[in-house]
N, CA, C and O atoms as CSV, one atom per row, in Angstrom:
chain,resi,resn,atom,element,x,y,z
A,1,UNK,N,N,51.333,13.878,-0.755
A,1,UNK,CA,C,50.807,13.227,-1.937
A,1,UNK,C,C,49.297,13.111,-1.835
A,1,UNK,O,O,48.769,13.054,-0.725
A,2,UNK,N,N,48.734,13.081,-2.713
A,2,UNK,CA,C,46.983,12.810,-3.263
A,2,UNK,C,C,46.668,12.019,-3.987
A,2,UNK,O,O,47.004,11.740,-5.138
A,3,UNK,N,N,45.934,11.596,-3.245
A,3,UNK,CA,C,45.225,10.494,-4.353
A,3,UNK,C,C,43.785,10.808,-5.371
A,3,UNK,O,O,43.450,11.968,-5.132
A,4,UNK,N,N,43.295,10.484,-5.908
A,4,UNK,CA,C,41.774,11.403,-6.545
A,4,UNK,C,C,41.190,10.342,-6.566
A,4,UNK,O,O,41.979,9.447,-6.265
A,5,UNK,N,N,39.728,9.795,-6.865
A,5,UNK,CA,C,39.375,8.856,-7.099
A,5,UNK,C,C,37.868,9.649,-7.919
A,5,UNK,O,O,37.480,10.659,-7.331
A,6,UNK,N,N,37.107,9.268,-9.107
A,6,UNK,CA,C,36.366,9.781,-9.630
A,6,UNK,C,C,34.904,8.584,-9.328
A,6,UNK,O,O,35.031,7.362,-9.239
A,7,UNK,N,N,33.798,9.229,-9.236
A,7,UNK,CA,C,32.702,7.996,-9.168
A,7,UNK,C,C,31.881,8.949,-9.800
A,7,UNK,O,O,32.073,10.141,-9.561
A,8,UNK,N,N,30.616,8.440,-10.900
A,8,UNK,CA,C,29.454,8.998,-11.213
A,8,UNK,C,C,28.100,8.205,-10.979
A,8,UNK,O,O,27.780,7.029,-11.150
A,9,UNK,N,N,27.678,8.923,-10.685
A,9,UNK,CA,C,26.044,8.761,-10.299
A,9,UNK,C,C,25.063,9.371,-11.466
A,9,UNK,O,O,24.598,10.424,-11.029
A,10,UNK,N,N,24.668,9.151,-12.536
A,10,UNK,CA,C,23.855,10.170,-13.559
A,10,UNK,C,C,24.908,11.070,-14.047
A,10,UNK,O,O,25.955,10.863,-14.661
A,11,UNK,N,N,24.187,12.398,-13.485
A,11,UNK,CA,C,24.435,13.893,-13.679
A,11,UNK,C,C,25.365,13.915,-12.196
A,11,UNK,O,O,26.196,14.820,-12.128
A,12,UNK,N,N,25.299,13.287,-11.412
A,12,UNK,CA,C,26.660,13.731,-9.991
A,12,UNK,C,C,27.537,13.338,-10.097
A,12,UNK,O,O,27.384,12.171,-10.457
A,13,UNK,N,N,28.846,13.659,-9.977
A,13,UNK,CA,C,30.114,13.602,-9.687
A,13,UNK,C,C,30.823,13.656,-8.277
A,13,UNK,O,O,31.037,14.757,-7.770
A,14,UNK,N,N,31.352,11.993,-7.354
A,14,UNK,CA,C,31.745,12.347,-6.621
A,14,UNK,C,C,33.149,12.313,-7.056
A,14,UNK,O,O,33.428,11.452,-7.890
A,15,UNK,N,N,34.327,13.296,-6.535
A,15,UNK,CA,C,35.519,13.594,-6.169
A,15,UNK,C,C,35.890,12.865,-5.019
A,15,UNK,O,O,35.525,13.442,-3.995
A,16,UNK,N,N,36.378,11.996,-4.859
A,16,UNK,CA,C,37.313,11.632,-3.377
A,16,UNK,C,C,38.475,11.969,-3.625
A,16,UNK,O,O,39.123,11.685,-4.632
A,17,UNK,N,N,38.906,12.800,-2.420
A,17,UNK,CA,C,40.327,13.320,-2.203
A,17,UNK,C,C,41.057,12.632,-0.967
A,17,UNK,O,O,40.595,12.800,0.162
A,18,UNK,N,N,42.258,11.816,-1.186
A,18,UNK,CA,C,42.882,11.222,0.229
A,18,UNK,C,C,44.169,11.704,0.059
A,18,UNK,O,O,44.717,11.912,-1.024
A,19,UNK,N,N,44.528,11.836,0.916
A,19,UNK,CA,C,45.712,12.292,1.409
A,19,UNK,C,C,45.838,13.914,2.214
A,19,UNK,O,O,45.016,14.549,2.874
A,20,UNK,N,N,47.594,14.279,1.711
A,20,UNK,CA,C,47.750,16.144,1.791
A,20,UNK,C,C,47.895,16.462,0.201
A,20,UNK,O,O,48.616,16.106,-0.731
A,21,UNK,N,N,46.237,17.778,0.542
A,21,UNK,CA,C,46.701,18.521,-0.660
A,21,UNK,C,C,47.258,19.734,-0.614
A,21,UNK,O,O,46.748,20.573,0.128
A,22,UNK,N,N,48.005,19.947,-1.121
A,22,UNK,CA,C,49.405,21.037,-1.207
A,22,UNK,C,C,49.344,21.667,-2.822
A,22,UNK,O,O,48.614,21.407,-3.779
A,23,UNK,N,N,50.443,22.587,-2.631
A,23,UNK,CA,C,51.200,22.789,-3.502
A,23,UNK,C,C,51.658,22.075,-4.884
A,23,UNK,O,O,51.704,22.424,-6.063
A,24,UNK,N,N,51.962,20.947,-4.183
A,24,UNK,CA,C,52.936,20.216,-4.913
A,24,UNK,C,C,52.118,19.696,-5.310
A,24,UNK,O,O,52.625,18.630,-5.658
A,25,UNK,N,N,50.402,19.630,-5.706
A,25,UNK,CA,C,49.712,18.299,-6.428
A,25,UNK,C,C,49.058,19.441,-6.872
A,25,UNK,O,O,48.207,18.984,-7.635
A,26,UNK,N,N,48.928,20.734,-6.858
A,26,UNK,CA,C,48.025,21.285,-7.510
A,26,UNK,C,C,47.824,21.206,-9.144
A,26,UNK,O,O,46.657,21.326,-9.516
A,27,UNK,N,N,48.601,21.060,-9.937
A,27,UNK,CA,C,48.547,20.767,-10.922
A,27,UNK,C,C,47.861,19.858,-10.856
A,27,UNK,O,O,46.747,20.380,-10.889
A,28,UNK,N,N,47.677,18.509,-10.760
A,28,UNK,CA,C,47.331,17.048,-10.996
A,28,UNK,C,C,45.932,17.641,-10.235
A,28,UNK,O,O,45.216,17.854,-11.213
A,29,UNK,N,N,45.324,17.938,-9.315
A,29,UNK,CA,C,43.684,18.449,-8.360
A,29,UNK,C,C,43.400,19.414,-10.143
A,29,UNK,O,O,42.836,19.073,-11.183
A,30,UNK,N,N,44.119,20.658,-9.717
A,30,UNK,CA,C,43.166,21.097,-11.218
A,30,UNK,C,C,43.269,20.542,-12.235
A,30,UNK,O,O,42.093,20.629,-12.591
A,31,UNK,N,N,43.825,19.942,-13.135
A,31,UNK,CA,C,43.621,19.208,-14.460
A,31,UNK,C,C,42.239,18.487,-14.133
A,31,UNK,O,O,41.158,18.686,-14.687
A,32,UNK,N,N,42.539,17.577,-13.070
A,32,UNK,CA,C,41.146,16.301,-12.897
A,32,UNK,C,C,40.096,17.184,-12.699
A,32,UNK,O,O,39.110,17.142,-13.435
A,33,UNK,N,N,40.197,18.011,-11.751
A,33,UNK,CA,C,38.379,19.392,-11.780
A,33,UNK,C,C,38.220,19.463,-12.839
A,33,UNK,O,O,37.262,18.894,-13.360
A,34,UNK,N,N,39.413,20.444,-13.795
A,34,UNK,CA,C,38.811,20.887,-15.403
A,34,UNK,C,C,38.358,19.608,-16.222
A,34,UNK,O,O,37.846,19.981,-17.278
A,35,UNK,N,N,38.370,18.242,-16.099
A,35,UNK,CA,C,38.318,17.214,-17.257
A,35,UNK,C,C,36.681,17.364,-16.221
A,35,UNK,O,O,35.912,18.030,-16.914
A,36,UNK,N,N,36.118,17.044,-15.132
A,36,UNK,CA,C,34.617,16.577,-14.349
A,36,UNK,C,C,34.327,17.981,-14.866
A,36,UNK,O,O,33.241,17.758,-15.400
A,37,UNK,N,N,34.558,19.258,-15.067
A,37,UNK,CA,C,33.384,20.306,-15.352
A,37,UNK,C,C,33.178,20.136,-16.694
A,37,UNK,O,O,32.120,20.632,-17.081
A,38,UNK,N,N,34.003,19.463,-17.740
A,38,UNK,CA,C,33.970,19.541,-18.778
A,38,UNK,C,C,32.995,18.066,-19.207
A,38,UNK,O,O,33.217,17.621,-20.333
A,39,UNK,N,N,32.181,17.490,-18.536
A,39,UNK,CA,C,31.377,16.494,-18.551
A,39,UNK,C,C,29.923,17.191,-18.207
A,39,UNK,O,O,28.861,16.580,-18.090
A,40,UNK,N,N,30.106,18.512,-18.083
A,40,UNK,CA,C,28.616,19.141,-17.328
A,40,UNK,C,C,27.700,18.190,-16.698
A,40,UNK,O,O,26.776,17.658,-17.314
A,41,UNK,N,N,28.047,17.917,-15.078
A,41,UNK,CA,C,27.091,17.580,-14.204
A,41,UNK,C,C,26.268,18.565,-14.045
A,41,UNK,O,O,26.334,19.656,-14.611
A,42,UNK,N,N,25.375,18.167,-13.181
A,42,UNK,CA,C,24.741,18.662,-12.252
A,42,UNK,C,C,25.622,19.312,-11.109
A,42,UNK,O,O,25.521,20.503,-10.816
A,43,UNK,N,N,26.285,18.647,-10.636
A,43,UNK,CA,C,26.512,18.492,-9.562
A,43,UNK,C,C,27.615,18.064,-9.337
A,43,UNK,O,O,27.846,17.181,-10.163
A,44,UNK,N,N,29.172,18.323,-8.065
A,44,UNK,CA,C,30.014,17.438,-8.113
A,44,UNK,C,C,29.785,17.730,-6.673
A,44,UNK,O,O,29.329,18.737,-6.131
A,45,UNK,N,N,30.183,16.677,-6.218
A,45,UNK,CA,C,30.077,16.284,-4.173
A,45,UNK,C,C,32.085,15.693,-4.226
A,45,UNK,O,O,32.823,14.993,-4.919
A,46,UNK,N,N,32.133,16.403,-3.220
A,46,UNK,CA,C,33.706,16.712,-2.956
A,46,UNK,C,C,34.079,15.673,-1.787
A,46,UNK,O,O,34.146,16.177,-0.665
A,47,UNK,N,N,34.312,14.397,-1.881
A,47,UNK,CA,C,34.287,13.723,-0.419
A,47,UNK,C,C,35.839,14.037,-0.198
A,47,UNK,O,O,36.811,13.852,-0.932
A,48,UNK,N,N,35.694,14.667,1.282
A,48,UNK,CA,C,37.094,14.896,2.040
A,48,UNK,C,C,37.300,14.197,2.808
A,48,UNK,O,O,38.018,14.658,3.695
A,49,UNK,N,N,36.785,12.501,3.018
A,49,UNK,CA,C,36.874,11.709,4.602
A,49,UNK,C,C,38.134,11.333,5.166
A,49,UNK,O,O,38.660,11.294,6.279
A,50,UNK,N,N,38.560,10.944,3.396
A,50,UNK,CA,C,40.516,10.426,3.981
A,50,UNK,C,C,41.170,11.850,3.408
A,50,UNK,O,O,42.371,11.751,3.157
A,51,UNK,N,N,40.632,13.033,3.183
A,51,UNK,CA,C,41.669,14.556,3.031
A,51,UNK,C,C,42.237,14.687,4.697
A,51,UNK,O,O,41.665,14.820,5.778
A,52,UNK,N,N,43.211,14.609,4.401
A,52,UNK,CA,C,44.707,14.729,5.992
A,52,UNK,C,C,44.148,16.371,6.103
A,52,UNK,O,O,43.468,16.986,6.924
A,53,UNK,N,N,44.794,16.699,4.868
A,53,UNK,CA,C,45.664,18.242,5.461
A,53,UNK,C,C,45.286,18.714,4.059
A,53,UNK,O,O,45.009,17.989,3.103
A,54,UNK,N,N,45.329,20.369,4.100
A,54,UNK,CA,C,45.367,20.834,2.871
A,54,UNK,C,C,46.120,22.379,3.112
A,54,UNK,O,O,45.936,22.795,4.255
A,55,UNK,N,N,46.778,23.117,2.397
A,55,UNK,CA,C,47.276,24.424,2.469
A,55,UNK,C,C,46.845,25.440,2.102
A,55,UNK,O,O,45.680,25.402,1.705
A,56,UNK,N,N,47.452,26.561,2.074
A,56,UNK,CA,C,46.626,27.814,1.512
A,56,UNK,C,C,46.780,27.837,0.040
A,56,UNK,O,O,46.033,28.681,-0.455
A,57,UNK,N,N,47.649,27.059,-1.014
A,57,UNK,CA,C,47.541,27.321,-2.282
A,57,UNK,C,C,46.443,26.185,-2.437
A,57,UNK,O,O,45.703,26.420,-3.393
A,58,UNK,N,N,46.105,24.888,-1.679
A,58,UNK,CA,C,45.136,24.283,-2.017
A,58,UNK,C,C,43.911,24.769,-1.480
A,58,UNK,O,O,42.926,24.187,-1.933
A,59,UNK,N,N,43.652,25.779,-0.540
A,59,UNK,CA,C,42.460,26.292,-0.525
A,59,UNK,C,C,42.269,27.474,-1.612
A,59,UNK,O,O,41.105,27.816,-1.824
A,60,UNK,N,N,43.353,28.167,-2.359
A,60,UNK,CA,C,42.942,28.685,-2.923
A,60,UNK,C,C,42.514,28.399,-4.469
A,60,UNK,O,O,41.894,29.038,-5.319
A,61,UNK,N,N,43.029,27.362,-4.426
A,61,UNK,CA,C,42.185,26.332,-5.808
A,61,UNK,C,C,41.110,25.532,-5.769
A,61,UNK,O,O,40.444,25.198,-6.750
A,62,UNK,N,N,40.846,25.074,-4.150
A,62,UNK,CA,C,39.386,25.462,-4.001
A,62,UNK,C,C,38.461,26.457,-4.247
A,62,UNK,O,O,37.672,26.093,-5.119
A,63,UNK,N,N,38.245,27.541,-3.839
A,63,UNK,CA,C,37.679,28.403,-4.410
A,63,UNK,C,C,37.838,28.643,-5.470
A,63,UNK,O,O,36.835,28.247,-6.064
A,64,UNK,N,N,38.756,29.231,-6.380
A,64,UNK,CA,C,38.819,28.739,-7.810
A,64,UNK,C,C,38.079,27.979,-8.261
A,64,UNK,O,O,37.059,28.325,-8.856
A,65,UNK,N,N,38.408,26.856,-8.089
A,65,UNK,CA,C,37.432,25.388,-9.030
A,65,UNK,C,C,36.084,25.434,-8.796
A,65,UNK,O,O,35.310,24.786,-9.500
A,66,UNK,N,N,35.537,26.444,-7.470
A,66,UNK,CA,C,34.073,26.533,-6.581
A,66,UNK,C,C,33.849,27.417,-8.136
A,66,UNK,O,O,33.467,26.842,-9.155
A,67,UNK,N,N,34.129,28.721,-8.078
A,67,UNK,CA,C,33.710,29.710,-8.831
A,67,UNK,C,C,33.664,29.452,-10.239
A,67,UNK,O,O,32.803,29.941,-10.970
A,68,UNK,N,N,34.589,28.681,-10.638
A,68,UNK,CA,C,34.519,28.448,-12.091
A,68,UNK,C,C,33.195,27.599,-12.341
A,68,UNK,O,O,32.283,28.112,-12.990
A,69,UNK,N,N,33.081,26.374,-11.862
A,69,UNK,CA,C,32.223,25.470,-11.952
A,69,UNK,C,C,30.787,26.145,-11.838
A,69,UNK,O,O,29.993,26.171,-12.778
A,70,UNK,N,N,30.490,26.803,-10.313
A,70,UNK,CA,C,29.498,28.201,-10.454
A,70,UNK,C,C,29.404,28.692,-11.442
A,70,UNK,O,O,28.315,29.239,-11.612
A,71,UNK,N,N,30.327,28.781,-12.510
A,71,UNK,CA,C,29.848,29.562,-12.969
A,71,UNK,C,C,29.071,29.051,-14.281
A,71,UNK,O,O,28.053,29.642,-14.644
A,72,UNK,N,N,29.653,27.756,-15.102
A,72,UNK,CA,C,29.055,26.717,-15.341
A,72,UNK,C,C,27.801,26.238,-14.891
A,72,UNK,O,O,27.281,25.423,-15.654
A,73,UNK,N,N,26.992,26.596,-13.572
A,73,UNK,CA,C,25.734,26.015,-13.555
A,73,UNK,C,C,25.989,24.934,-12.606
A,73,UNK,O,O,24.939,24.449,-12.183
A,74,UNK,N,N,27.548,24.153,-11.917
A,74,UNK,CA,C,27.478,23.103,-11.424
A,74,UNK,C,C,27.629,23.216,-10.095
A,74,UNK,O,O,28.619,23.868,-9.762
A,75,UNK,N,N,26.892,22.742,-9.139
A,75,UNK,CA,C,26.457,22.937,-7.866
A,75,UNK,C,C,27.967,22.103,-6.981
A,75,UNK,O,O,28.348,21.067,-7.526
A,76,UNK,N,N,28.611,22.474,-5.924
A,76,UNK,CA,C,29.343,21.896,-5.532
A,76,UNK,C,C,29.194,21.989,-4.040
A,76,UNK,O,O,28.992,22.994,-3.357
A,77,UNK,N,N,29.389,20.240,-3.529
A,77,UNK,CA,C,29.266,20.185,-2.399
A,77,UNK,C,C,30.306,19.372,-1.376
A,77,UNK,O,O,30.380,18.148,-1.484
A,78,UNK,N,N,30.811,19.817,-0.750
A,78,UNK,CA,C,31.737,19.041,0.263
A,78,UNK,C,C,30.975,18.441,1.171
A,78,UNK,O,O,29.949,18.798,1.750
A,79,UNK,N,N,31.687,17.389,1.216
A,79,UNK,CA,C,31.141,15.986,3.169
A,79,UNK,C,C,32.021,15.044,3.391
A,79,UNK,O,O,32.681,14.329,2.637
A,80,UNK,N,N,31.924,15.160,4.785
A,80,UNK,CA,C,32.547,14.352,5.923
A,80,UNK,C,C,34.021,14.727,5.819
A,80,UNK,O,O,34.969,14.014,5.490
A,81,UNK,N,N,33.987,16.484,6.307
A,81,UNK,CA,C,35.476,17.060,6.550
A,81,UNK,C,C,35.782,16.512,7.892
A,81,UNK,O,O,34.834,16.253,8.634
A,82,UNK,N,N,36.780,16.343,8.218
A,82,UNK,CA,C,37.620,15.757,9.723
A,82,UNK,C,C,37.398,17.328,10.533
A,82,UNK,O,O,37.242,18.435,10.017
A,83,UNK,N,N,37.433,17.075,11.479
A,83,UNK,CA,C,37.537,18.322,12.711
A,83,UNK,C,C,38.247,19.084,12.180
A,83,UNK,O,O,37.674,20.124,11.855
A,84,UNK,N,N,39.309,19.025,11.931
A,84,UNK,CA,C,40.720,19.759,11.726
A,84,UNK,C,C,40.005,20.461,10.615
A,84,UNK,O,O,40.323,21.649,10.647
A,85,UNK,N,N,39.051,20.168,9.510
A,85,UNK,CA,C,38.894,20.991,8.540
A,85,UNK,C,C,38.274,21.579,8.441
A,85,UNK,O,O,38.315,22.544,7.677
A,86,UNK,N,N,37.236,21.220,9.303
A,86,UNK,CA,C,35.723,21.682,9.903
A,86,UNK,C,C,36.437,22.765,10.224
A,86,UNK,O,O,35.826,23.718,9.739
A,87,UNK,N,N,37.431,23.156,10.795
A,87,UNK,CA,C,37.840,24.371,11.697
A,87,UNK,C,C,38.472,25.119,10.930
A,87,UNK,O,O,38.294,26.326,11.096
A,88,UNK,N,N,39.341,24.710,9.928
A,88,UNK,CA,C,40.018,25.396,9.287
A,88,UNK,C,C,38.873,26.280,7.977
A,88,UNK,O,O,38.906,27.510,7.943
A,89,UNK,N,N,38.325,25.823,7.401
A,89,UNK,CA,C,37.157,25.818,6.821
A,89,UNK,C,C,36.244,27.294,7.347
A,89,UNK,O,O,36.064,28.369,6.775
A,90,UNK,N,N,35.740,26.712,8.844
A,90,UNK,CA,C,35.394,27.427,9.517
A,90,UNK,C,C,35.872,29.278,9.677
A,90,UNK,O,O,35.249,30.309,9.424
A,91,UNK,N,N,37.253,29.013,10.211
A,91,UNK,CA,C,38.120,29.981,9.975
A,91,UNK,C,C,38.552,31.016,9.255
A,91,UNK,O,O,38.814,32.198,9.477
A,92,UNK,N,N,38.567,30.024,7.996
A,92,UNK,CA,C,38.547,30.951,6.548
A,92,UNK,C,C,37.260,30.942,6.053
A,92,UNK,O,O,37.119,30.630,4.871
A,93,UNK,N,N,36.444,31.176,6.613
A,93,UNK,CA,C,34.693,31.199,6.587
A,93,UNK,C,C,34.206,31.008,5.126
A,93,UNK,O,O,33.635,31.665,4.256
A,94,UNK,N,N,34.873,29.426,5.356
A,94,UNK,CA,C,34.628,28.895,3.857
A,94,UNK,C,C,33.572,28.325,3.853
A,94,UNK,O,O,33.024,27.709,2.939
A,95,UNK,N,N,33.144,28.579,5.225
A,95,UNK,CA,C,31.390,27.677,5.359
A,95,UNK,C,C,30.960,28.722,4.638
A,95,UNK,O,O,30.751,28.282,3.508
A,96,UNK,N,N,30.690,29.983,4.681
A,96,UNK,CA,C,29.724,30.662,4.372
A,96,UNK,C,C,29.379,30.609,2.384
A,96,UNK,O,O,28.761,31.428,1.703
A,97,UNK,N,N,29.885,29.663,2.075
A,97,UNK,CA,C,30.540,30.291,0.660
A,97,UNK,C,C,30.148,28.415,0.282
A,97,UNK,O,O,29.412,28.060,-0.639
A,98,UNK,N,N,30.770,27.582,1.138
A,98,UNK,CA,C,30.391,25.998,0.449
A,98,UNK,C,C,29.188,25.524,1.161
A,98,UNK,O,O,28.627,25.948,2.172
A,99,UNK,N,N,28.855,24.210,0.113
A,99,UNK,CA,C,27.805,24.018,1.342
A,99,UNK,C,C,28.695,22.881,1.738
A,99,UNK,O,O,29.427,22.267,0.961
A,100,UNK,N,N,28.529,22.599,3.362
A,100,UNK,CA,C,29.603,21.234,3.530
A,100,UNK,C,C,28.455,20.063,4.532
A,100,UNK,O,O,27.910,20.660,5.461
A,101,UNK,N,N,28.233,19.172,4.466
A,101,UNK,CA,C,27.498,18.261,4.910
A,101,UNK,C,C,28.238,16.865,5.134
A,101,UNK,O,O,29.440,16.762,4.890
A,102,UNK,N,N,27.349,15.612,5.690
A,102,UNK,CA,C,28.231,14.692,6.184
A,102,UNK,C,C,27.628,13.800,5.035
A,102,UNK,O,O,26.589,14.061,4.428
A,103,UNK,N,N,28.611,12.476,4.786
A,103,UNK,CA,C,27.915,11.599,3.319
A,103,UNK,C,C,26.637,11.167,3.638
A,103,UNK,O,O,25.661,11.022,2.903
A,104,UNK,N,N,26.734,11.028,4.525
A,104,UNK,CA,C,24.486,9.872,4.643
A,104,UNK,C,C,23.903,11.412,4.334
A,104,UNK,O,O,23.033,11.029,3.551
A,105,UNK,N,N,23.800,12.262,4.349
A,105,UNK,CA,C,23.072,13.527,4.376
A,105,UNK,C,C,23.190,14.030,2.827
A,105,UNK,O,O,22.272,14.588,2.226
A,106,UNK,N,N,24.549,13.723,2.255
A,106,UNK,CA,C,24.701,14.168,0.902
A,106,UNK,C,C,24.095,12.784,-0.052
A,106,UNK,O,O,23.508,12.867,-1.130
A,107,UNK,N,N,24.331,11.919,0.469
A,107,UNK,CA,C,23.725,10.624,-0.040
A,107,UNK,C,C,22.347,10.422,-0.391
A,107,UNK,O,O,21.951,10.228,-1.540
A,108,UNK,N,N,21.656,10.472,0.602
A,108,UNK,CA,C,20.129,10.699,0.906
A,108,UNK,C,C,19.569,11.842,0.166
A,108,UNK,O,O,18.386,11.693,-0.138
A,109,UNK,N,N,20.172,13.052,-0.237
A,109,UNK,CA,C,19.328,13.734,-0.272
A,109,UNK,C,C,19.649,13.869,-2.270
A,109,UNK,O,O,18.766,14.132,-3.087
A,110,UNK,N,N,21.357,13.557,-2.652
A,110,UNK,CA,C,21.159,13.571,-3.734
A,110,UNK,C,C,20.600,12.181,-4.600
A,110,UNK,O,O,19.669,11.887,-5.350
A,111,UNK,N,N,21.879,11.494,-3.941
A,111,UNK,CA,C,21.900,9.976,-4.511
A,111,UNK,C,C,21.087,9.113,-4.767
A,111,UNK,O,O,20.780,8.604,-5.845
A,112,UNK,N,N,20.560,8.860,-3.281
A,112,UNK,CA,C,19.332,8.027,-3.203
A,112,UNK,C,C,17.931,8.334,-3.073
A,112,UNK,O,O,16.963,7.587,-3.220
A,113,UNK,N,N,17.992,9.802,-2.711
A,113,UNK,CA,C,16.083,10.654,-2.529
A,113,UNK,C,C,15.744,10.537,-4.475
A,113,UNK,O,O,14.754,9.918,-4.864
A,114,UNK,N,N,16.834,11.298,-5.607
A,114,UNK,CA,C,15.682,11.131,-6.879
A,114,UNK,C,C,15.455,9.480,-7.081
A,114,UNK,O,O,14.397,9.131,-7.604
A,115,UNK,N,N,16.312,8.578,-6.723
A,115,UNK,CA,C,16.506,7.263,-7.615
A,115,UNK,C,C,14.999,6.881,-6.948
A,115,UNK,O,O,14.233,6.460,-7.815
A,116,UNK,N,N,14.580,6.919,-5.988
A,116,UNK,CA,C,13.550,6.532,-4.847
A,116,UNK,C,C,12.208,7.277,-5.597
A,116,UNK,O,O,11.081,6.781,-5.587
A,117,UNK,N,N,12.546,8.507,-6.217
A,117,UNK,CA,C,11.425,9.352,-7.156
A,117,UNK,C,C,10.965,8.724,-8.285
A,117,UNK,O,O,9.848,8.645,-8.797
A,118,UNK,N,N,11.858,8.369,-8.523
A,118,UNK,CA,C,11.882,7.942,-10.094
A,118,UNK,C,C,11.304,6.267,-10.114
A,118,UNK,O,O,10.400,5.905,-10.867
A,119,UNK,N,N,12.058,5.287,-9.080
A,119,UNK,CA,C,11.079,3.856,-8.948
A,119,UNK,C,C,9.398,4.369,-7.987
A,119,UNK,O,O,8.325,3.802,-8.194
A,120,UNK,N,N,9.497,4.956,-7.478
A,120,UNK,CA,C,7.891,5.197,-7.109
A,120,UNK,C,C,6.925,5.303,-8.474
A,120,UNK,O,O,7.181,5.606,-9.640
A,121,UNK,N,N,5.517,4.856,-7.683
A,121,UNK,CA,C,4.198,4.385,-8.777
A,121,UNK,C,C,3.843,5.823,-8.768
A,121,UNK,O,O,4.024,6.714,-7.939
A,122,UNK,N,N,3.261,5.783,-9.979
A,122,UNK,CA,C,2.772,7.483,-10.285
A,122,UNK,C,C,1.410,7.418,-9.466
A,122,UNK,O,O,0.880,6.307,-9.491
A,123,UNK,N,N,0.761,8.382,-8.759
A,123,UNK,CA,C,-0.082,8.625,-8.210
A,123,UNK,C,C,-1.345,8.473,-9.423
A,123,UNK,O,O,-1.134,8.978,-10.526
A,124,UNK,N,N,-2.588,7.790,-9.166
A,124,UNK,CA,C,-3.672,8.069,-10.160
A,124,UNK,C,C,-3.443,6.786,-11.605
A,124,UNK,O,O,-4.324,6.542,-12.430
A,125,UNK,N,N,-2.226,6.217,-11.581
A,125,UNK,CA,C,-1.807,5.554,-12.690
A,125,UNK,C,C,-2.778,3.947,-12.993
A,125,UNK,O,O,-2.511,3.238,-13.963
């Protein structure tokens, strides 16, 4: 079973995924992707911290949902995969293809680096 949980930031979209994703939830994972691309972010950040386990029909709707959204313009990023996924990931050299990072790193650099842009004094003002 899966759980989804949706959060927005602006233009970002995080995804939290807990549980095993399988087979058996793929329906319910793609519907919720297609409703967040259909909001045109920027951006959706994929948190996997409580993702257990996932299979080969759920990696292959990963990629799917990667490419579609690509193709849309929306940048997608995974963080804080468990070992186990890090490897699996790895394996199916899905690094080469996602970008995957840990949350303070995806945090910092999306979340909280513009908000920090945007309250800063304009130079010269």
């Amino acid at each position: 079973m899966v759980n989804l949980q949706i959060e927005e930031f602006g233009d970002i979209i995080i995804v939290t995924i807990e549980g095993i994703f399988n087979i058996d939830c793929l329906g319910k994972v793609e519907k919720m992707w297609s409703e967040q691309v259909k909001k045109r972010p920027r951006m959706i950040g994929i948190n996997c911290m409580k993702l257990d386990s996932l299979d080969s029909s759920a990696i292959g709707s990963i990629v799917k949902f990667f490419n579609y959204a690509l193709g849309r313009g929306i940048t997608i990023i995974f963080y804080d995969l468990n070992p186990l996924l890090q490897k699996l990931f790895s394996t199916a050299k899905l690094n080469r293809y996602f970008t995957i990072t840990t949350r303070s790193e995806f945090e910092n650099r999306y979340i909280l680096e513009p908000a920090a842009i945007l309250d800063s004094p304009v130079m010269g003002a």
